[in-house]
C-alpha atoms as a printed R data frame, in Angstrom:
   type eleno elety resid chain resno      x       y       z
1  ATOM     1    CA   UNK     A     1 46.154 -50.899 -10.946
2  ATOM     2    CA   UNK     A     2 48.628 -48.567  -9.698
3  ATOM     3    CA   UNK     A     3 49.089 -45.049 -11.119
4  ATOM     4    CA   UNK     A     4 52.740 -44.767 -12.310
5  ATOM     5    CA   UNK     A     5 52.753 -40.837 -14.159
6  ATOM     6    CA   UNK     A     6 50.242 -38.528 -14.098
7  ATOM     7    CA   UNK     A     7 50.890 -35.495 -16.988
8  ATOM     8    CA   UNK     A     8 48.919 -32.782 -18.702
9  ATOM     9    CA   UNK     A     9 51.257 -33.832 -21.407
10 ATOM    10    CA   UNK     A    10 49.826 -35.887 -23.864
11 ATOM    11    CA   UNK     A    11 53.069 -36.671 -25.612
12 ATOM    12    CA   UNK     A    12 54.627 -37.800 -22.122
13 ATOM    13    CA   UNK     A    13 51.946 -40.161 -22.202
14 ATOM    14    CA   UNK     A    14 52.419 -41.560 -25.879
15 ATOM    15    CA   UNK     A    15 56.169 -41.765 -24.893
16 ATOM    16    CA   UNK     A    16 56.103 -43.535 -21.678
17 ATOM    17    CA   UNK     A    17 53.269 -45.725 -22.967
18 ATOM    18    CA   UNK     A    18 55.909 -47.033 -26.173
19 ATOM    19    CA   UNK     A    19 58.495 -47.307 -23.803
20 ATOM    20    CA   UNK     A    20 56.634 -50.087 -21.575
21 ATOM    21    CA   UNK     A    21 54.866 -51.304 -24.131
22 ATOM    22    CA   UNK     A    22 58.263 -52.233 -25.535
23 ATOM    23    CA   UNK     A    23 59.459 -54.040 -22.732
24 ATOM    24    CA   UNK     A    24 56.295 -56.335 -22.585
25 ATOM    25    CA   UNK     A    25 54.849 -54.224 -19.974
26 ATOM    26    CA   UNK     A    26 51.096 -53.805 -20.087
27 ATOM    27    CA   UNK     A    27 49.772 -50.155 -19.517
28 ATOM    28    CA   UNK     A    28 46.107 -48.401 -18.986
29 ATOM    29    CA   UNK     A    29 45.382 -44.443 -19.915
30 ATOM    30    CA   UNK     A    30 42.788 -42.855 -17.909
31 ATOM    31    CA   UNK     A    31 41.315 -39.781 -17.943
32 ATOM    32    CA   UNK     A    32 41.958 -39.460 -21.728
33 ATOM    33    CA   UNK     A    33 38.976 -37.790 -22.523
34 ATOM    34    CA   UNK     A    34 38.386 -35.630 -19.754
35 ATOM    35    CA   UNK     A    35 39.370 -32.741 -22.837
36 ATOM    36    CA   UNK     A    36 35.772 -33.069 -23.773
37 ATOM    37    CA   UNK     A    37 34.546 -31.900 -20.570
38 ATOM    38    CA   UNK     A    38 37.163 -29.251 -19.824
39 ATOM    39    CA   UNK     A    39 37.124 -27.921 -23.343
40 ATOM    40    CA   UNK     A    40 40.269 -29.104 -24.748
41 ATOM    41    CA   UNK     A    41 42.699 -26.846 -22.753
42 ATOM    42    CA   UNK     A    42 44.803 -28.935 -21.265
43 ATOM    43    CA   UNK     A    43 44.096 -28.653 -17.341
44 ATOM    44    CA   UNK     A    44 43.151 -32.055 -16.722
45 ATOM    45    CA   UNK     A    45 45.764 -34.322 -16.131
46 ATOM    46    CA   UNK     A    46 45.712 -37.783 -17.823
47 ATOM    47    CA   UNK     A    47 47.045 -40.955 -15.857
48 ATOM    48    CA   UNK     A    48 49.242 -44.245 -17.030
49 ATOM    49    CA   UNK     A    49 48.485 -47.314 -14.765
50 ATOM    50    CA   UNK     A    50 50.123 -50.399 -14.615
51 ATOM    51    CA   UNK     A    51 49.811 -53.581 -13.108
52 ATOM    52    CA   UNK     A    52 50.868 -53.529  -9.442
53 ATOM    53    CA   UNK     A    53 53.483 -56.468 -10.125
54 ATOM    54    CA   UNK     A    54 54.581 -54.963 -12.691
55 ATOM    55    CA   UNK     A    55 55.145 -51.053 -10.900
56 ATOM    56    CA   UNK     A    56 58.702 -51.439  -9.818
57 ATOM    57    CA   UNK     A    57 60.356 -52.726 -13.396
58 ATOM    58    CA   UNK     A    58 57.842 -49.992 -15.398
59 ATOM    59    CA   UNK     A    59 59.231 -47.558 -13.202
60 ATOM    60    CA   UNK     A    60 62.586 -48.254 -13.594
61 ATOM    61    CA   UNK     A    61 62.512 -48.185 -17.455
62 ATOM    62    CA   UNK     A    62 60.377 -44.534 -17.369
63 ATOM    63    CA   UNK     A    63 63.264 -43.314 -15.129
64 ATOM    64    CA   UNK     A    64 66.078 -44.329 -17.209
65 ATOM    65    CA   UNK     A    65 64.870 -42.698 -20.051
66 ATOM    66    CA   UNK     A    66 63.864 -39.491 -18.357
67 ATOM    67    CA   UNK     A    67 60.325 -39.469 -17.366
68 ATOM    68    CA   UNK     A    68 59.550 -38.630 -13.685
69 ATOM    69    CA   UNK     A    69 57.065 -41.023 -11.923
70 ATOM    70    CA   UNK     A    70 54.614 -40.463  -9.796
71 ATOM    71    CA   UNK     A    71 55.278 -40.131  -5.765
72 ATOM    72    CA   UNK     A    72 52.936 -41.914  -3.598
């Protein structure tokens, strides 16, 4: 898997997940329920992964519609 955003922002998540899943692309959330350890404040990022072979084209399609990926 390769980590395409990483957000504190749940709705980014929600958003880019739609997005992808829209365009056949097959995404993973980590870190989704880290809130239960940190105490629901928000500090912990949360992570979209995709398929390696699919990186490239998922990035492409967060980009156009506004969402920064994450640099490696």
């Amino acid at each position: 898997m390769k980590e395409l955003l990483r957000t504190t922002d749940p709705t980014i998540i929600a958003f880019a997940t739609a997005l992808l899943d829209g365009e056949g692309i097959t995404t993973f959330a980590i870190d989704v329920h880290m809130s239960t350890l940190e105490g629901s404040i928000g500090i912990l990022p949360r992570r979209l992964m995709v398929h390696p072979d699919d990186a490239i084209r998922a990035e492409r399609v967060l980009r156009d519609n506004g969402i920064e990926c994450t640099e490696e």
